[in-house]
N, C-alpha and C positions, 0 to 999 in steps of 0.2 A: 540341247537347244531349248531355252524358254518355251512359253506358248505365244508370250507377245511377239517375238522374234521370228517364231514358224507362220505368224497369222500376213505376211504380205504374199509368202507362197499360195497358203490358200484363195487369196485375192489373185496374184495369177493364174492357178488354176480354174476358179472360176472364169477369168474373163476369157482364157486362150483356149479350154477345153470347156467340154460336158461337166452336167452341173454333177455327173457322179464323180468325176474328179475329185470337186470341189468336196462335196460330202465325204468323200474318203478321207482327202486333208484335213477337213473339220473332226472327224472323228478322232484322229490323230491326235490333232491342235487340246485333243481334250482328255483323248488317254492319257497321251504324253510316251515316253519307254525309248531304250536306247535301240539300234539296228546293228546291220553291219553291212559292209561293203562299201560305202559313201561313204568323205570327207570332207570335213573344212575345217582350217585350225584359228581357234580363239585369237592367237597371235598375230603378227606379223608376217612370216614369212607363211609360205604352203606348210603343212606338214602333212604327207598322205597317211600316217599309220596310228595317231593318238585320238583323234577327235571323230566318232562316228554320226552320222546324218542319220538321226528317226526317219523310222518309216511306219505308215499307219499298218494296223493288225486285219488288215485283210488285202488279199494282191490285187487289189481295185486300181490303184494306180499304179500303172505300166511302171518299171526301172527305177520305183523306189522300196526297199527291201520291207518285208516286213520283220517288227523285233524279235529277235532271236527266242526270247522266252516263250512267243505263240507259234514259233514256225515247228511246223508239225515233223516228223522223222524224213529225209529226205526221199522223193519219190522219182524216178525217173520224168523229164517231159517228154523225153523219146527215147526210147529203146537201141542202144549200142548196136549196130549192125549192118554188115555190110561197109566193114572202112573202108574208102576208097581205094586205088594201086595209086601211089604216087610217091615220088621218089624227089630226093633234094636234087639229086643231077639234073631231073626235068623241070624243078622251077629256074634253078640255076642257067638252065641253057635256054628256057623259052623263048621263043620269038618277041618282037617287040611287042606283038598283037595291033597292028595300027585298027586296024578294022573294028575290035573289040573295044581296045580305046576310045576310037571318034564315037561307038554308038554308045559307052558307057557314060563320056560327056556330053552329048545331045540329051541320056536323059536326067542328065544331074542338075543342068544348067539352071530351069526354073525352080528343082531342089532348092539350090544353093542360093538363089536369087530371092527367095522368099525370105531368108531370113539374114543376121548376124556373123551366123559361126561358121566358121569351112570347114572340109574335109579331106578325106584322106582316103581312099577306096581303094583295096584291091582282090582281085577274084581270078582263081585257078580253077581250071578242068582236068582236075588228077590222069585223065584217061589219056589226053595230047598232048597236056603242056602246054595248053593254051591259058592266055591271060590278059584280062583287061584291069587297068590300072587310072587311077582321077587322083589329079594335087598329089600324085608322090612325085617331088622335087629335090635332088642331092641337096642333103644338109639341113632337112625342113627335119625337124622331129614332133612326136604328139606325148604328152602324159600318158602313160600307161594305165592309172588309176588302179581298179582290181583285174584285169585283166591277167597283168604280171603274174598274179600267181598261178597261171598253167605254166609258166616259166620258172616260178620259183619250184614246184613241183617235179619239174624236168630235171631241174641242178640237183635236188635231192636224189633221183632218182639213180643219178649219174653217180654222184657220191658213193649211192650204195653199193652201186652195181661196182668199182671203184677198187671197194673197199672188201667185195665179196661176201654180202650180205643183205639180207633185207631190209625192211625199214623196222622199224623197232614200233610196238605196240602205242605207243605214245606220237610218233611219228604218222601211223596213220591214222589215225583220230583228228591229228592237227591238219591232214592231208585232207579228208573228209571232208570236213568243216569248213575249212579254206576254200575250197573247191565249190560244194554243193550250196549254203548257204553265206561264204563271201565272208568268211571270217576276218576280221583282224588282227584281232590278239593269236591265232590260229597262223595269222601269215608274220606277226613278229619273231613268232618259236623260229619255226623254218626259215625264217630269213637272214635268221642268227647261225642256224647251223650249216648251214649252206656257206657260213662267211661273207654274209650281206654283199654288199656290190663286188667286192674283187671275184668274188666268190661265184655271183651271177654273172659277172663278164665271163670270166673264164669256160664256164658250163657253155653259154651262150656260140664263143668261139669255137666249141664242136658241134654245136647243133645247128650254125650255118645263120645265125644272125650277125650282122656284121654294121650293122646301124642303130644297135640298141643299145645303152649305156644305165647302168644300173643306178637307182640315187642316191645320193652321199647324205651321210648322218644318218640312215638308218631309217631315210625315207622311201620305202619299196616305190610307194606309188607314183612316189616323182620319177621313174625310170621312163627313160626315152625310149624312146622305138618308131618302127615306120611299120605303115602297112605291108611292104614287101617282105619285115622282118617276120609279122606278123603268119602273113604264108608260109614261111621259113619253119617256125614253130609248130604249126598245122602238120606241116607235111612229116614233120621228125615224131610227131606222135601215131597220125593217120596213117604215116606210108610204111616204108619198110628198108629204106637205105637211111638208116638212120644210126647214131653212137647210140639209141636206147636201145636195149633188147626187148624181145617181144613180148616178156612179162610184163616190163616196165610200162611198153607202148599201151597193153593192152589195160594195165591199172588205173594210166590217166584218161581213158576214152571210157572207162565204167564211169568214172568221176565225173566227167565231161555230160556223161550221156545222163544224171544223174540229177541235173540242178533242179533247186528246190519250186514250188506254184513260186509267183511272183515277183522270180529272179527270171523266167523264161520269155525276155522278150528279145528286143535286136535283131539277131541276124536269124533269129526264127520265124521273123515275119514274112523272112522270103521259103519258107518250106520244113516241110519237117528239117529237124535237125538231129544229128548225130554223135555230136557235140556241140557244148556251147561254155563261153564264159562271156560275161558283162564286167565293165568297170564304172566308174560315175566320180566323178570330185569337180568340188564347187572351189575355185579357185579367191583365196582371202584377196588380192590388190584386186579385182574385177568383179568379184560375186558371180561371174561369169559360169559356166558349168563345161568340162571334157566327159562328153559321153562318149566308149567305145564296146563296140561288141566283136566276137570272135566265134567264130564253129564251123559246120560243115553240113552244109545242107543238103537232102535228094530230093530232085524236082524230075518225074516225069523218069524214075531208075536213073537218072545221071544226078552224080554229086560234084559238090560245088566246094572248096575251100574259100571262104571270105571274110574279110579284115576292113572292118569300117570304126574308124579313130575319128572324132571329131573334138573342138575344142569352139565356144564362146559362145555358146545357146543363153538364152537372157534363166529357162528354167532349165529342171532338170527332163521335165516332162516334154518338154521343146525339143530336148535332146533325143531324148528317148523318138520320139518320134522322125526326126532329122537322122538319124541310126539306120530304124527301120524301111524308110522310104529308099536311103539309101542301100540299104542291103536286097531289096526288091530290085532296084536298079541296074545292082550287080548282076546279079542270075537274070534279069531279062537279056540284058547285053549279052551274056554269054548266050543265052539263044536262040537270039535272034543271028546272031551271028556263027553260030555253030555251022 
């Protein structure tokens, strides 16, 4: 992206947030340098996987990447441990959770009301089976953006296991990368060897998503999914009734537990986290922005599975923060209601 082109962001940022915002965009606007994990495509239609969104060289502003060339060797934000007990059978069977539900929309409602874009919420209590869930509606789906690729990670993982092997040295570098700092050329490899969408549905059909559709032409990002699917995912890595095996479980939750300084916001704002993945794409017909976050929080020795999708934030940094309010929201409902 130009610098004329990146200078109205920074004009948002200044007027919506803190002026360090703004300096952080400004520093950008002047480095200039490519990222990863964000898109928006030059063209016409979406394309989630060619065109990456800069990010300034220091993780000053929340849920925009910094460039790959200064992002330092990947460090844990929270340390893997203690994965939750939770099992596909118990999201699969949970209650409706009305209770959880009503207090997770009471405290969504001035959320959603303050801005543009809606949402999509969902949050499981490994330990009961309990679940509060906001806007998951049959038939509604969200862009996946980067998120996907804990799912594309999963079909590979399936593949090997499969096929009776490991993942090949070149495999897990791309797995790495993809993972920790939000690669995309890292999530084209794998998305190809996976067999791109038929290839993700199919994985997807043993690991208990059943409302996510992978995207066609070889656009990862544009893959569909729902927040319930998103728990789905969660639990096939975190739990233990899962088609991965515990190798496999245990290599995506190092990666999970592993993202890099200033990829680590979202659903970390509701608690340490145990895992985490972020998505971000700035949609071409609306300029509009899908932020989603994904992990596993413990708040107070109890862990939280939660999946917060949003779509039509005016920035990105809107979003980011629309994310996180909403993922505090989550884990309060759950305890208040517990």
């Amino acid at each position: 992206m130009s610098r004329h082109v990146f200078a109205p962001l920074v004009v948002t940022l200044a007027r919506r947030h803190s002026s360090r915002y703004a300096l952080a965009a400004l520093a950008l606007v002047m480095a200039g340098g490519a990222a990863t994990g964000g898109f928006a495509d030059a063209a016409g239609a979406d394309r989630a996987r060619t065109v990456p969104r800069p990010g300034p060289t220091a993780g000053t502003v929340p849920g925009i990447a910094r460039p790959a060339a200064v992002l330092a060797p990947a460090t844990a934000s929270a340390a893997v441990a203690h994965p939750p007990s939770v099992s596909l059978a118990a999201l699969r069977t949970a209650g409706t959770g009305v209770a959880p539900d009503q207090a997770l929309s009471r405290r969504l409602a001035p959320v959603v009301a303050a801005g543009p874009a809606s949402l999509s919420v969902a949050v499981l209590d490994p330990a009961d089976g309990r679940t509060a869930r906001y806007g998951v509606r049959a038939g509604t789906t969200y862009d996946t953006a980067s998120i996907v690729k804990v799912d594309i990670l999963a079909a590979l993982l399936l593949k090997a296991q499969d096929q009776h092997r490991g993942l090949t040295a070149q495999e897990k570098a791309s797995a790495a990368s993809m993972i920790r700092i939000s690669d995309n050329a890292s999530a084209d490899a794998l998305w190809r060897v996976i067999g791109e969408a038929p290839g993700l549905n199919a994985a997807n059909r043993r690991l208990g998503l059943t409302g996510t559709t992978g995207g066609g032409d070889g656009h990862w990002g544009l893959t569909q999914t729902t927040a319930t699917d998103q728990l789905a995912l969660l639990s096939a890595v975190f739990g233990t009734d899962s088609p991965l095996d515990q190798a496999s479980r245990a290599y995506v939750r190092s990666l999970m537990g592993g993202i890099a300084a200033g990829q680590d916001w979202g659903v970390s704002a509701a608690g340490p986290v145990t895992g985490l993945k972020n998505g971000w794409l700035q949609r071409t017909a609306t300029a509009r922005w899908d932020v989603n976050s994904i992990g596993v929080v413990r708040v107070d020795g109890h862990d939280r599975l939660v999946a917060v999708l949003s779509r039509g934030s005016v920035s990105m940094a809107d979003g980011v923060h629309l994310v996180e309010k909403a993922a505090k929201a989550a884990v309060q409902a759950m305890d208040t209601t517990a």
